[in-house]
DRENDO-1510 file (C-alpha; in Angstrom, 1 decimal, always signed):
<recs>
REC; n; res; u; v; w
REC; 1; UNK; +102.6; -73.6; +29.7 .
REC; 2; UNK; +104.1; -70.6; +28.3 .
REC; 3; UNK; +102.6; -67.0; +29.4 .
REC; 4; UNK; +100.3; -65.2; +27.1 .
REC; 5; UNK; +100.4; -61.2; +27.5 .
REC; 6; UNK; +97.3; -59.6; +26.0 .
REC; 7; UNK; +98.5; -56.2; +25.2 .
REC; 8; UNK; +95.2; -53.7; +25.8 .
REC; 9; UNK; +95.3; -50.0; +23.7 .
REC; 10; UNK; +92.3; -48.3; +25.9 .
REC; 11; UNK; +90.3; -45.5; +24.5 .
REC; 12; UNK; +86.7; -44.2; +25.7 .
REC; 13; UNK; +84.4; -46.1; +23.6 .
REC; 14; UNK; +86.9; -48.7; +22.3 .
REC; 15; UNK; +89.9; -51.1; +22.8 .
REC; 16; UNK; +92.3; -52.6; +20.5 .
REC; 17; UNK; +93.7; -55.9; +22.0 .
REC; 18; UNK; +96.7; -58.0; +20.7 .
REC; 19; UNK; +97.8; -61.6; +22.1 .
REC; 20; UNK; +101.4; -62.6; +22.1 .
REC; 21; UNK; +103.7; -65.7; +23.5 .
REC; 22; UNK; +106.6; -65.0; +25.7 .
REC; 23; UNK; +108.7; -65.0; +22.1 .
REC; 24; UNK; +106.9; -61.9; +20.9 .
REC; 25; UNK; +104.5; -64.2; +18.6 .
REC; 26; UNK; +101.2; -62.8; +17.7 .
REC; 27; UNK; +98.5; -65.2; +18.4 .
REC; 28; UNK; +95.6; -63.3; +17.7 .
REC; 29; UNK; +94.4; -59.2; +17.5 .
REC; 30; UNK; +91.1; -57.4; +17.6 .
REC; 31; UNK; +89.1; -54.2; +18.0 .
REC; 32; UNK; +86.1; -54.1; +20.4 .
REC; 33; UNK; +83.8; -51.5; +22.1 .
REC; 34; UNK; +83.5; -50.4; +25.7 .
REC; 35; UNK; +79.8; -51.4; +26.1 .
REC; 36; UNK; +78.6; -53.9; +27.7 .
REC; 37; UNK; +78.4; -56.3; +24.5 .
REC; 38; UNK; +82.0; -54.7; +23.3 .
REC; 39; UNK; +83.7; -55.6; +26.3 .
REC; 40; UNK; +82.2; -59.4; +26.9 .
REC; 41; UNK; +83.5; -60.5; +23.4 .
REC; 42; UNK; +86.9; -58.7; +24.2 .
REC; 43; UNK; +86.7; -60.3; +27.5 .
REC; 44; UNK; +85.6; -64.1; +25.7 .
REC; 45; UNK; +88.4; -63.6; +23.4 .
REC; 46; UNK; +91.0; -63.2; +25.8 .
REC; 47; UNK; +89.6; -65.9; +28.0 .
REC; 48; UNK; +90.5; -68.6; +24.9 .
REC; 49; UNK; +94.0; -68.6; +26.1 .
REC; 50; UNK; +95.1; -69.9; +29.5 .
REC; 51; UNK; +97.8; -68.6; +31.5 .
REC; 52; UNK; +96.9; -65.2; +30.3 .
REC; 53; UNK; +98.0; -62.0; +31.1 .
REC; 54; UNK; +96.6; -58.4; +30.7 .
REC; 55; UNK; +98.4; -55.4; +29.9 .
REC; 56; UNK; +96.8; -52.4; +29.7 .
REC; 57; UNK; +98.2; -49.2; +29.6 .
REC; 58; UNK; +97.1; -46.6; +32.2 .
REC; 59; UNK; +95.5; -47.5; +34.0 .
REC; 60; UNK; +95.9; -44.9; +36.4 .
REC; 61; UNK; +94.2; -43.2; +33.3 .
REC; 62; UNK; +92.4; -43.8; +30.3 .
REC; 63; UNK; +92.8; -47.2; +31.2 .
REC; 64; UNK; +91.5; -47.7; +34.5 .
REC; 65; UNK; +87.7; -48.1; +33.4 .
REC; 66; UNK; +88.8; -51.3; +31.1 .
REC; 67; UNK; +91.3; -52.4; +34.0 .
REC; 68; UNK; +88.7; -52.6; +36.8 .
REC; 69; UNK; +86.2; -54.2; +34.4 .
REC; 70; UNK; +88.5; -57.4; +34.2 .
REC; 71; UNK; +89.7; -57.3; +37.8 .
REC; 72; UNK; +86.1; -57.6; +38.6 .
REC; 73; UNK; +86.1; -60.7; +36.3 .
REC; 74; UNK; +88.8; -62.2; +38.3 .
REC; 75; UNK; +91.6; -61.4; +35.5 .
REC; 76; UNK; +95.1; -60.3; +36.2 .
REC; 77; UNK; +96.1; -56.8; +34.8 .
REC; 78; UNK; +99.3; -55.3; +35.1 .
REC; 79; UNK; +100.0; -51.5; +34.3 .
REC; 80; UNK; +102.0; -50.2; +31.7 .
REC; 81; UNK; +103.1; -46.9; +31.5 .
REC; 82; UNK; +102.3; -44.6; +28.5 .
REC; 83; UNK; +106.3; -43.7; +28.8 .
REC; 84; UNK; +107.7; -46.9; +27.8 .
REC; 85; UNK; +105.0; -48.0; +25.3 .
REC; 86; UNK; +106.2; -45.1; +23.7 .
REC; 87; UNK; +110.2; -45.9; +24.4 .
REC; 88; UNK; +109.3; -49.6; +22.8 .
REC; 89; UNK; +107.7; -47.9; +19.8 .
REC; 90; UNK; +110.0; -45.4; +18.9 .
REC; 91; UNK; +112.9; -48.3; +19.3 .
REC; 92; UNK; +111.0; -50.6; +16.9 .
REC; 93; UNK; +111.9; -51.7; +13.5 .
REC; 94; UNK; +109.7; -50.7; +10.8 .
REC; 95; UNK; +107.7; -47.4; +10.0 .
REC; 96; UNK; +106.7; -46.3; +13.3 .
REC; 97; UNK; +103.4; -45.2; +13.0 .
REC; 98; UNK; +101.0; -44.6; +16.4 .
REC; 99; UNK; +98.0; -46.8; +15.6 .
REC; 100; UNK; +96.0; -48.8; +17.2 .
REC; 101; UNK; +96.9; -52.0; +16.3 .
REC; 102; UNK; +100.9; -50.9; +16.5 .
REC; 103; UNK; +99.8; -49.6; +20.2 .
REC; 104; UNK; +98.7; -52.5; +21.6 .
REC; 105; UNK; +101.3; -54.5; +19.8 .
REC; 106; UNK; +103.7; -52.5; +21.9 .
REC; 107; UNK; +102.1; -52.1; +24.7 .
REC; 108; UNK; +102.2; -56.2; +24.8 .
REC; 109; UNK; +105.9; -56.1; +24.1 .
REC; 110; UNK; +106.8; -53.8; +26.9 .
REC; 111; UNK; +104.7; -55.7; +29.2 .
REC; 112; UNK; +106.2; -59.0; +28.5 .
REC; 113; UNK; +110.2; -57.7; +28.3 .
REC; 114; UNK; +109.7; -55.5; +31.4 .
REC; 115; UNK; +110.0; -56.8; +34.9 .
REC; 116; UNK; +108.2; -55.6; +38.0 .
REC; 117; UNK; +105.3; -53.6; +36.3 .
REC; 118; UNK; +103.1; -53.0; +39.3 .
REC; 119; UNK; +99.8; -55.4; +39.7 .
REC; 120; UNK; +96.4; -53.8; +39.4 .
REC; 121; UNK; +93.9; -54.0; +42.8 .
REC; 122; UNK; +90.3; -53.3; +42.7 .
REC; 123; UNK; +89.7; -49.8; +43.7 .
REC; 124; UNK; +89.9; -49.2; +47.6 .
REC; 125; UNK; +88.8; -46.8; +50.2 .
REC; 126; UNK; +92.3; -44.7; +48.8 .
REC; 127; UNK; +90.4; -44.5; +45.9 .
REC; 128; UNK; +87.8; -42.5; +47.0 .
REC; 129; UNK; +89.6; -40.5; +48.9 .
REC; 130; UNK; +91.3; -39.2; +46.0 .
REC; 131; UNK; +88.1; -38.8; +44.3 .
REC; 132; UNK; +86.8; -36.4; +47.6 .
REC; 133; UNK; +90.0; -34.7; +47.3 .
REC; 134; UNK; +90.0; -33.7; +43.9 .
REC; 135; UNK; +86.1; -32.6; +44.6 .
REC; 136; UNK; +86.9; -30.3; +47.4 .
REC; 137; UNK; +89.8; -29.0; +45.6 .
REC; 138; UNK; +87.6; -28.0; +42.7 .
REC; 139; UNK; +85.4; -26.3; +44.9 .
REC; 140; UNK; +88.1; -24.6; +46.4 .
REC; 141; UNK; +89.3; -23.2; +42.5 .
REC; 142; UNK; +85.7; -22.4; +41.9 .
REC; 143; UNK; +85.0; -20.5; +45.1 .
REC; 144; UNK; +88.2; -18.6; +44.2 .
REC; 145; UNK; +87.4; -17.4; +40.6 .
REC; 146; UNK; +83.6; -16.7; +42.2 .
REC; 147; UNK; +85.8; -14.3; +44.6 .
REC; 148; UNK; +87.9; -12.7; +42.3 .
REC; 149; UNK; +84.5; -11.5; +40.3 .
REC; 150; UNK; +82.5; -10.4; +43.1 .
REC; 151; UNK; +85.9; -8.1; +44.2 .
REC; 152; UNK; +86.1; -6.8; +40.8 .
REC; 153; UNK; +82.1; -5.7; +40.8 .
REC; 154; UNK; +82.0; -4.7; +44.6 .
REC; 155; UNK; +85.0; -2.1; +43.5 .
REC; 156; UNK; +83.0; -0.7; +40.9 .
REC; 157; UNK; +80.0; -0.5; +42.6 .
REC; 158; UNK; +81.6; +0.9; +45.9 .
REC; 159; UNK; +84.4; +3.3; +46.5 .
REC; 160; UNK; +87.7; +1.8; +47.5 .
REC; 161; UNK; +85.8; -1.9; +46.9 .
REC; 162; UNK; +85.8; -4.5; +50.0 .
REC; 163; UNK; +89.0; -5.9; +52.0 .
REC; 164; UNK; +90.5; -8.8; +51.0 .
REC; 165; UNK; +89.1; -11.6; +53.5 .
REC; 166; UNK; +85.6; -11.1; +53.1 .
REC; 167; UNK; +82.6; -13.4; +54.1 .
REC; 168; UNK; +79.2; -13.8; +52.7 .
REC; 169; UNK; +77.7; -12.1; +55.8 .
REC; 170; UNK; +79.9; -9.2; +54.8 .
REC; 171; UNK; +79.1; -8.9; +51.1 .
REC; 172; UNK; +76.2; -8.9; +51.9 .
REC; 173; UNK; +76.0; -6.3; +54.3 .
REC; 174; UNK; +78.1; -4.1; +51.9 .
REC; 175; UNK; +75.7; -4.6; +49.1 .
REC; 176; UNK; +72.7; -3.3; +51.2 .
REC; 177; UNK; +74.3; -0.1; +51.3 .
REC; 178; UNK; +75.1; +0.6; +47.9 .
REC; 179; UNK; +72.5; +3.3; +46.6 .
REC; 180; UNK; +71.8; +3.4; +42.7 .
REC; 181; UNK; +69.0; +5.7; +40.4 .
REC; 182; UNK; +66.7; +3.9; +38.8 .
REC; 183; UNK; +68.1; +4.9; +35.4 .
REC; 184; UNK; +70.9; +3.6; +36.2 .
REC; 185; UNK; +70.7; +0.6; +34.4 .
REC; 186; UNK; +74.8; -0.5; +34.5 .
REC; 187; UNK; +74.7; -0.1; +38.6 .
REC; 188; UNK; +72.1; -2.0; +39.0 .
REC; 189; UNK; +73.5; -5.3; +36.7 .
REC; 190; UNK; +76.2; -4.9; +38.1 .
REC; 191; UNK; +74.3; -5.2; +41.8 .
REC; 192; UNK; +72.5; -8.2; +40.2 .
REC; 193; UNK; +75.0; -10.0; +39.6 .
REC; 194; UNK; +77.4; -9.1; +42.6 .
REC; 195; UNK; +74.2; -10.5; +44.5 .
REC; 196; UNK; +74.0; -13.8; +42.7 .
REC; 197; UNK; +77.0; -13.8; +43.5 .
REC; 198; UNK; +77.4; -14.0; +47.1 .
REC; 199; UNK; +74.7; -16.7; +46.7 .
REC; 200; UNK; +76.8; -18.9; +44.8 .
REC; 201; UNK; +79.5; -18.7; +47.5 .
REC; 202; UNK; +77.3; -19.3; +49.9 .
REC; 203; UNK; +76.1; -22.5; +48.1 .
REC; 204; UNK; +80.1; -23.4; +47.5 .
REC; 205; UNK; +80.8; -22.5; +51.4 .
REC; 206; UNK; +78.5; -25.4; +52.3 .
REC; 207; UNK; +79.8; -27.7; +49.8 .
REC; 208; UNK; +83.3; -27.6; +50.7 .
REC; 209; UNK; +82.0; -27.8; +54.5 .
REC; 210; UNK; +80.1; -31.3; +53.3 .
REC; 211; UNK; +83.3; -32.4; +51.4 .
REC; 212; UNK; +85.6; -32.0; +54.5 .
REC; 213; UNK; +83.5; -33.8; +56.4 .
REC; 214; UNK; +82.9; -36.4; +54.6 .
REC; 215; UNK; +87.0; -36.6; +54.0 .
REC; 216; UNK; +87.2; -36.7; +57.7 .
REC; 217; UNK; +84.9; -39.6; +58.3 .
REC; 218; UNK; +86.5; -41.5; +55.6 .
REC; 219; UNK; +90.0; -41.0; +56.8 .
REC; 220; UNK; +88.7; -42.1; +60.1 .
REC; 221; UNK; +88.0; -45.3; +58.6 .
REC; 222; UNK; +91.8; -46.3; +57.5 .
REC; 223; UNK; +94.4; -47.2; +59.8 .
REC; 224; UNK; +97.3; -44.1; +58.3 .
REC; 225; UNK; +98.7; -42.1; +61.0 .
REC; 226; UNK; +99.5; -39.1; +58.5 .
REC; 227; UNK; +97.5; -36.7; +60.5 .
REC; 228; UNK; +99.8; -37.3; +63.2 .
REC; 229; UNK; +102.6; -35.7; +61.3 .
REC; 230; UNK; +103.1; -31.7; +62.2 .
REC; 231; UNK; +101.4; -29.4; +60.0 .
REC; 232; UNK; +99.2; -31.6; +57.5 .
REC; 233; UNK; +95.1; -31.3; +57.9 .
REC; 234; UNK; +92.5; -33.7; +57.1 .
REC; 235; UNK; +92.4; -33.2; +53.3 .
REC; 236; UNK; +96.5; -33.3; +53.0 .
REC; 237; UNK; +96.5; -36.7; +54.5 .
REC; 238; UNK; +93.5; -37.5; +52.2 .
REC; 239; UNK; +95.4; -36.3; +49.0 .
REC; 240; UNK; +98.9; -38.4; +49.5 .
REC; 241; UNK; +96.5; -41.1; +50.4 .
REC; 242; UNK; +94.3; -40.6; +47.7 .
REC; 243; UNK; +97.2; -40.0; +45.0 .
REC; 244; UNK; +99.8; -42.3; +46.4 .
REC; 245; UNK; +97.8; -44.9; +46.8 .
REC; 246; UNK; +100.0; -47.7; +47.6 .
REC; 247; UNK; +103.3; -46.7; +48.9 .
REC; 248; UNK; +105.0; -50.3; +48.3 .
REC; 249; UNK; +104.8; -49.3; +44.5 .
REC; 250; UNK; +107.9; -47.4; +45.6 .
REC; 251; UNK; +111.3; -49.3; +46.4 .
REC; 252; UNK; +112.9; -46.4; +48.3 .
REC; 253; UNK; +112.0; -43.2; +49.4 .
REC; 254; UNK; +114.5; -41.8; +47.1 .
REC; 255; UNK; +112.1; -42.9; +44.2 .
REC; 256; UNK; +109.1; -41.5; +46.2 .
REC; 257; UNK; +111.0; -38.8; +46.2 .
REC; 258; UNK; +111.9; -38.6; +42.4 .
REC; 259; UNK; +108.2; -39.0; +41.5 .
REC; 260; UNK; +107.0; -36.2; +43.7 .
REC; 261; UNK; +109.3; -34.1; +42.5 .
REC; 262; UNK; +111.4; -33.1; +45.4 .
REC; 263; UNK; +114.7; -35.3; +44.3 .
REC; 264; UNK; +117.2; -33.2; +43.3 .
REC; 265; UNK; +118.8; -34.9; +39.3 .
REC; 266; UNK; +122.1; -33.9; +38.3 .
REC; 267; UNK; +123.0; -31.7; +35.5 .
REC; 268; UNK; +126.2; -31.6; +34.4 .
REC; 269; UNK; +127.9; -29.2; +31.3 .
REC; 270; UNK; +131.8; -30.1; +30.8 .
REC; 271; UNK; +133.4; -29.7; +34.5 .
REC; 272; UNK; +130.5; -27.8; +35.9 .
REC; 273; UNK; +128.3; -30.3; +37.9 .
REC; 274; UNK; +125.2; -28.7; +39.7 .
REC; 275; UNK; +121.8; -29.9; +41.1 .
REC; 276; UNK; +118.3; -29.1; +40.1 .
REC; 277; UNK; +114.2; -30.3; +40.7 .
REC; 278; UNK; +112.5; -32.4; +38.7 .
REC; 279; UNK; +109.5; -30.3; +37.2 .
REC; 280; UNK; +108.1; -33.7; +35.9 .
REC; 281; UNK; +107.1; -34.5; +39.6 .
REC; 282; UNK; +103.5; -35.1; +40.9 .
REC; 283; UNK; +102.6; -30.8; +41.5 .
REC; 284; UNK; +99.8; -32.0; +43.9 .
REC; 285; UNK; +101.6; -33.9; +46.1 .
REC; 286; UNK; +104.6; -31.6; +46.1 .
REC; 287; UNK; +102.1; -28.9; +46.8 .
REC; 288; UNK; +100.8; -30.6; +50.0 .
REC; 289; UNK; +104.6; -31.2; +51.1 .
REC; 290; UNK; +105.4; -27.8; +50.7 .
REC; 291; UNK; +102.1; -26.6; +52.6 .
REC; 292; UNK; +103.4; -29.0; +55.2 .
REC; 293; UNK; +106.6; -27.0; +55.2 .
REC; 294; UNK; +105.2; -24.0; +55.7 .
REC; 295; UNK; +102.9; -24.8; +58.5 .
REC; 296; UNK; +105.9; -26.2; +60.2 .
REC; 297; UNK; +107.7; -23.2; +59.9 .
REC; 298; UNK; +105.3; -21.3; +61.8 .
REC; 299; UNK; +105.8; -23.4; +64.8 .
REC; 300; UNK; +108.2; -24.7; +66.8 .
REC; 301; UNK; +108.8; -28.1; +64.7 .
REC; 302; UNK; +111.7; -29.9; +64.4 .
REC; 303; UNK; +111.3; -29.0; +60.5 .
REC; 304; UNK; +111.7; -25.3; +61.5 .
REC; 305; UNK; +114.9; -26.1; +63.2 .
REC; 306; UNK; +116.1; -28.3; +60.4 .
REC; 307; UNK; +115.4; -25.2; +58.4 .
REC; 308; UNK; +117.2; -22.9; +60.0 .
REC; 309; UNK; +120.1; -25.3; +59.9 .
REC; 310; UNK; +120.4; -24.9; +56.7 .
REC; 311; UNK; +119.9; -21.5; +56.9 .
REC; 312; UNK; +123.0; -21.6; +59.5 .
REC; 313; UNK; +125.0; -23.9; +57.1 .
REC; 314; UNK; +125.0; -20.9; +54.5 .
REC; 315; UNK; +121.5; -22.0; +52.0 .
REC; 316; UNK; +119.1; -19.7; +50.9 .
REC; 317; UNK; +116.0; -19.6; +51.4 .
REC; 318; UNK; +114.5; -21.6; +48.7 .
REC; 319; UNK; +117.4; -23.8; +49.1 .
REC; 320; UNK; +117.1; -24.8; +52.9 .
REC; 321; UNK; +112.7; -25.0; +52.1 .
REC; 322; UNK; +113.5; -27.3; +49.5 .
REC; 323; UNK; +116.1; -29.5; +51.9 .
REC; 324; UNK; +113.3; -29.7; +54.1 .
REC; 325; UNK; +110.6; -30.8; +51.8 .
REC; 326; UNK; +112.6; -33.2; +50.9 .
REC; 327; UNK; +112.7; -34.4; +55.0 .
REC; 328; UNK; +109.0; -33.9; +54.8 .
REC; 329; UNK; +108.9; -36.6; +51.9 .
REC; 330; UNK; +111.3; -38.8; +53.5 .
REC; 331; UNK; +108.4; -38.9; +56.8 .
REC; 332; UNK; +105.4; -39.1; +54.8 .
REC; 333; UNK; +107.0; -42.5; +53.1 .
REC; 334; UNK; +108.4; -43.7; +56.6 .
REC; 335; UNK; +104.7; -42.9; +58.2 .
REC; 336; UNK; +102.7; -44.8; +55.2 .
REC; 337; UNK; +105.2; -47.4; +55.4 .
REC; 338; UNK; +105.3; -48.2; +59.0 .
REC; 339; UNK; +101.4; -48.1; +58.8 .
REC; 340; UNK; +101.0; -50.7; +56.2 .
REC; 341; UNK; +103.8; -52.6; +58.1 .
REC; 342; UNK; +101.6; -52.2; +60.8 .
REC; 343; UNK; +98.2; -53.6; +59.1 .
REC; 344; UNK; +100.0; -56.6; +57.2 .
REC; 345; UNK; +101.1; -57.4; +61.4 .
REC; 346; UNK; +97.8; -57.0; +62.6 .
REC; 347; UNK; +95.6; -58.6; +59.9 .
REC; 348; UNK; +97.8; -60.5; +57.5 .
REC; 349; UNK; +99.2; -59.9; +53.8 .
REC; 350; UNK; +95.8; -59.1; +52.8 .
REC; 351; UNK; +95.1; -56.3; +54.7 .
REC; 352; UNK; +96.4; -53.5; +53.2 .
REC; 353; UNK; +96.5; -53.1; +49.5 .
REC; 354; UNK; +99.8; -54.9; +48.0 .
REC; 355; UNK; +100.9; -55.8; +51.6 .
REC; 356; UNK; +102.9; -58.9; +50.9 .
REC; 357; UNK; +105.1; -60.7; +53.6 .
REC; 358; UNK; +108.0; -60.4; +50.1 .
REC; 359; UNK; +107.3; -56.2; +50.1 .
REC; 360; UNK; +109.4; -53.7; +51.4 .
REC; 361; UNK; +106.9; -52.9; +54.3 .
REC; 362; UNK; +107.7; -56.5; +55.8 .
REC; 363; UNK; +110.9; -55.1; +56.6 .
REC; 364; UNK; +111.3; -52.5; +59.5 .
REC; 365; UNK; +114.6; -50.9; +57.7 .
REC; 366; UNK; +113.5; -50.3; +54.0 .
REC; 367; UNK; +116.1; -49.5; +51.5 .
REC; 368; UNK; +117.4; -46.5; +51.2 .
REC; 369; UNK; +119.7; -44.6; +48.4 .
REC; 370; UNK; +119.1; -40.4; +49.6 .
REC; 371; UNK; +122.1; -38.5; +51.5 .
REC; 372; UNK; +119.6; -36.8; +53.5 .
REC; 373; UNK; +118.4; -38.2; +56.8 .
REC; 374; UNK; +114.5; -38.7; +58.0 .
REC; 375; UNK; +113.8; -36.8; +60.1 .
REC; 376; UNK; +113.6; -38.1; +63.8 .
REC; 377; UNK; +110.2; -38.6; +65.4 .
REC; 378; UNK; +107.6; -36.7; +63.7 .
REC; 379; UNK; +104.2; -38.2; +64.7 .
REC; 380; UNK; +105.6; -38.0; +68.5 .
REC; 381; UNK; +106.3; -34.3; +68.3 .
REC; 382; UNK; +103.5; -32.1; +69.3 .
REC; 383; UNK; +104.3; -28.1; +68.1 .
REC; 384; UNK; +103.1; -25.4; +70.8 .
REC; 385; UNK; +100.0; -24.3; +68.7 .
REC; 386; UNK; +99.4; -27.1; +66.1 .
REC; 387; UNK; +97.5; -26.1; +63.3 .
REC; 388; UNK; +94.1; -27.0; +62.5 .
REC; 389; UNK; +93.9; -26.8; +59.3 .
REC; 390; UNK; +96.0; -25.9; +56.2 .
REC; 391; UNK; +97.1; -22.4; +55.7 .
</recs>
């Protein structure tokens, strides 16, 4: 029996599907909404072909509503990335043009000629971690533009305006004291809304308290050892968990590395050969690295001693902090490796999402292809004055 690959082209209220043999044959197309009566006659007219695969691209994206739709129905979906859908289309003979129909036709072709595209689980405890993560960090922008606005008022409507780390209690306290006239109309809007306010960030204040608590009960719940690591707080180890999801979906660290963008690429012009960053790399997780390196610096860590290594070697600064959040990727891939390794031992292949006895965390020594080292013992290491939470 030959395998079918059902190329999927999501959208929000619609998906174009096409059905081709493993020699690129198209066996049958169609357009079909997202509802509920859309996605059973997609779902019927995929389910007329055995041995059937389907491809839908991201669905780490757009994609993921249709994707966990037919995992619930017991189907098998594999990912394909936006990136080579597009490489397959632009390659293609013919006109070229981005529709639909053309879409999912490629997306079906990339699927079938590419090896190794990465299976799709049902959504996991990961999962909504990542969705608490993204909530409190939300807050967190919120609460700073509310900030921002209540400094700019409170300098208008008081001399010299308020210092920089102020609380609610405080605000408060300094808005009882401002005097206006009656008819002065602009002074008191402006008193009004500095008021409303401190309200608001008194509202977000308990929010983001809720949201790290309920972060920490849910990581409480996995078996990772990431906050174990020096200088990473609960909702760190919540966002690579959240964001990474599973970490066998990288072969090396060097390619964990490469995605979070702290993998140096080379760049060569004629005889001059020289090293720069990815900017393509996931910003959120290379934020949470870098937050890492920074709390480690402020405490005897072996990552401040690694950084003033480099420092010794002859680096700058920005050099030796990037050598060393590169380390710090190297550990967080080595810790969420060793604790799936871990889980598969203690509860079988099925106990950890894409823990297989044929993955890389079967195997105590994964593969590696970086020049730089891991950095030796991190979870054992306890700094003198650990930090509690991020700076």
């Amino acid at each position: 029996m030959t395998r079918l690959i059902i190329g999927v082209d999501p959208h929000k209220q619609s998906a174009t599907i096409e059905v081709i043999n493993d020699r690129e044959t198209v066996l049958g197309q169609g357009r079909y909404g997202t509802d509920t009566s859309g996605y059973a006659a997609m779902l019927a007219a995929g389910r007329r072909h055995r041995e059937r695969v389907w491809a839908v691209e991201g669905c780490n994206g757009i994609g993921r509503h249709i994707a966990q739709r037919l995992i619930t129905d017991g189907e098998t979906v594999i990912d394909v990335p936006a990136k080579l859908a597009a490489k397959t289309r632009n390659f293609d003979t013919g006109h070229g043009r981005k529709t639909d129909p053309h879409d999912a036709h490629h997306i079906a072709v990339t699927a079938l000629r590419t090896p190794n595209l990465r299976q799709i689980t049902p959504d996991d405890t990961t999962t909504a971690l990542r969705l608490l993560a993204d909530r409190r960090d939300q807050l967190g922008v919120t609460r700073t533009d509310t900030v921002t606005r209540l400094h700019q008022l409170l300098l208008e409507l008081i001399p010299g305006g308020a210092k920089k780390n102020l609380s609610t209690t405080q605000a408060r306290t300094l808005l009882d004291t401002v005097s206006i006239t009656a008819d002065n109309i602009v002074a008191a809007t402006r008193l009004q809304l500095a008021t409303e306010l401190v309200d608001e960030l008194t509202t977000l204040d308990a929010k983001m308290k809720t949201a790290t608590k309920q972060l920490t009960t849910l990581l409480a719940t996995t078996s990772s050892q990431l906050t174990s690591l020096n200088g990473i707080a609960t909702s760190g180890a919540a966002r690579l968990l959240g964001d990474i999801g599973d970490i066998n979906r990288f072969p090396t660290r060097g390619h964990f590395a490469t995605w979070n963008g702290t993998a140096p690429i080379d760049v060569s012009s004629g005889d001059n050969h020289h090293h720069r960053l990815n900017r393509a790399g996931n910003r959120r997780i290379n934020r949470t690295l870098h937050i890492m390196a920074i709390a480690q610096l402020r405490y005897d860590t072996p990552g401040r001693a690694y950084y003033q290594r480099k420092r010794a070697e002859g680096k700058t600064a920005m050099e030796a902090m990037r050598a060393l959040k590169r380390r710090l990727s190297d550990t967080v891939y080595r810790q969420m490796t060793t604790d799936v390794t871990h889980t598969t031992q203690a509860t079988g292949p099925g106990g950890h999402t894409g823990a297989t006895l044929n993955s890389s965390a079967a195997d105590p020594n994964p593969r590696t292809s970086t020049s730089e080292k891991s950095q030796p013992e991190p979870a054992n290491h306890q700094p003198k004055t650990p930090p509690t939470t991020n700076p």
